[in-house]
N, C-alpha and C positions, 0 to 999 in steps of 0.2 A: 657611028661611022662618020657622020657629018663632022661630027665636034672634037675627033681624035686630029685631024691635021691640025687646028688651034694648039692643043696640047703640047703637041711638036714643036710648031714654030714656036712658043711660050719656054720650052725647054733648051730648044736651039738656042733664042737670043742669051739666056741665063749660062749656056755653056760658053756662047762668046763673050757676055760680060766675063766670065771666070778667066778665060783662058788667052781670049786677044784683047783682053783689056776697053770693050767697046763699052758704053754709056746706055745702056738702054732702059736700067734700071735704076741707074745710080740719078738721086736728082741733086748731087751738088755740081753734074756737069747737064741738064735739063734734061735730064731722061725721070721715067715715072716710075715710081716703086709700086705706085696702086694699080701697073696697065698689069703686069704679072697675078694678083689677086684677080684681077678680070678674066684673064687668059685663065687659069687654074677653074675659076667658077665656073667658067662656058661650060667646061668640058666637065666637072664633076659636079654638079647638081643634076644636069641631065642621063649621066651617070646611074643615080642612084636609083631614080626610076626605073630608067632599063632593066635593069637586076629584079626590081621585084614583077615583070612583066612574064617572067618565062614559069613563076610561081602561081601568077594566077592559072597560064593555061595550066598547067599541071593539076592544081586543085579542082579546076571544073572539072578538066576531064576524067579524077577522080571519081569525083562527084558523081557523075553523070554515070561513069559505068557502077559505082556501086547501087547507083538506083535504077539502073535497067534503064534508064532514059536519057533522050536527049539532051543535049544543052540548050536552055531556054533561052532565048536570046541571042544565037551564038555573034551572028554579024553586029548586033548594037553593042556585043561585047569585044569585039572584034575593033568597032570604031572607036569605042570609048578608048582603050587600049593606045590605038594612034592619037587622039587627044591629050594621054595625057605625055604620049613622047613628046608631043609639041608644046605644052605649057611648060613641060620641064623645062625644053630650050630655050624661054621664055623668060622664066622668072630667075635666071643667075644669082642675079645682082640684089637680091632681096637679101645676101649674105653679107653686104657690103655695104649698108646702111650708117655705119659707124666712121667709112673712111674719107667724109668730105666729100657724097656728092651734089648735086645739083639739086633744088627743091623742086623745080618740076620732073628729076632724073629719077628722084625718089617718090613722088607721088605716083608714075608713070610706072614703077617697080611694084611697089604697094597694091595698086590695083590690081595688074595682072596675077599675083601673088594670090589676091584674096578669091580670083576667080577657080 
């Protein structure tokens, strides 16, 4: 939900490049072709997390009533959960190692990547 309005604006500017002729992409008039790769990662590396989140609960809560018990853990399973919606939102840019960033941009990526 956070990272879908990026998505938007990302898609928005790429429809005005297309159609009103604006620069935001194009960098023979100083717009950036790499800000679009950024825009597109925010929102789909976080993404793909999301998706496997509604699998876990599914599977525990399987779990748990095929074995007549609770879920063990449920709140630390619960936090970890929101952790890692938020490293998701975190590590984008670890997809985008190849296009020229920064070496502190990239060691700063790498880290949190490896966390």
């Amino acid at each position: 939900i956070v990272t879908l309005p990026i998505l938007t604006g990302g898609l928005l500017m790429l429809v005005l490049d297309l159609h009103l002729n604006t620069q935001f992409y194009d960098a023979s008039f100083n717009g950036d072709p790499v800000l679009y790769q950024h825009l597109f990662w925010f929102f789909g590396h976080p993404e793909v997390y999301i998706i496997i989140l509604p699998a876990f609960g599914v599977i525990s809560q399987a779990l748990s009533t095929s074995a007549g018990k609770s879920v063990f853990g449920g709140p630390t399973m619960i936090l970890a959960m929101g952790c890692i919606t938020v490293l998701g939102a975190l590590v984008w840019a670890h997809h985008m190692m190849t296009v020229g960033l920064e070496t502190d941009t990239r060691a700063f990526f790498s880290a949190i990547t490896m966390m």
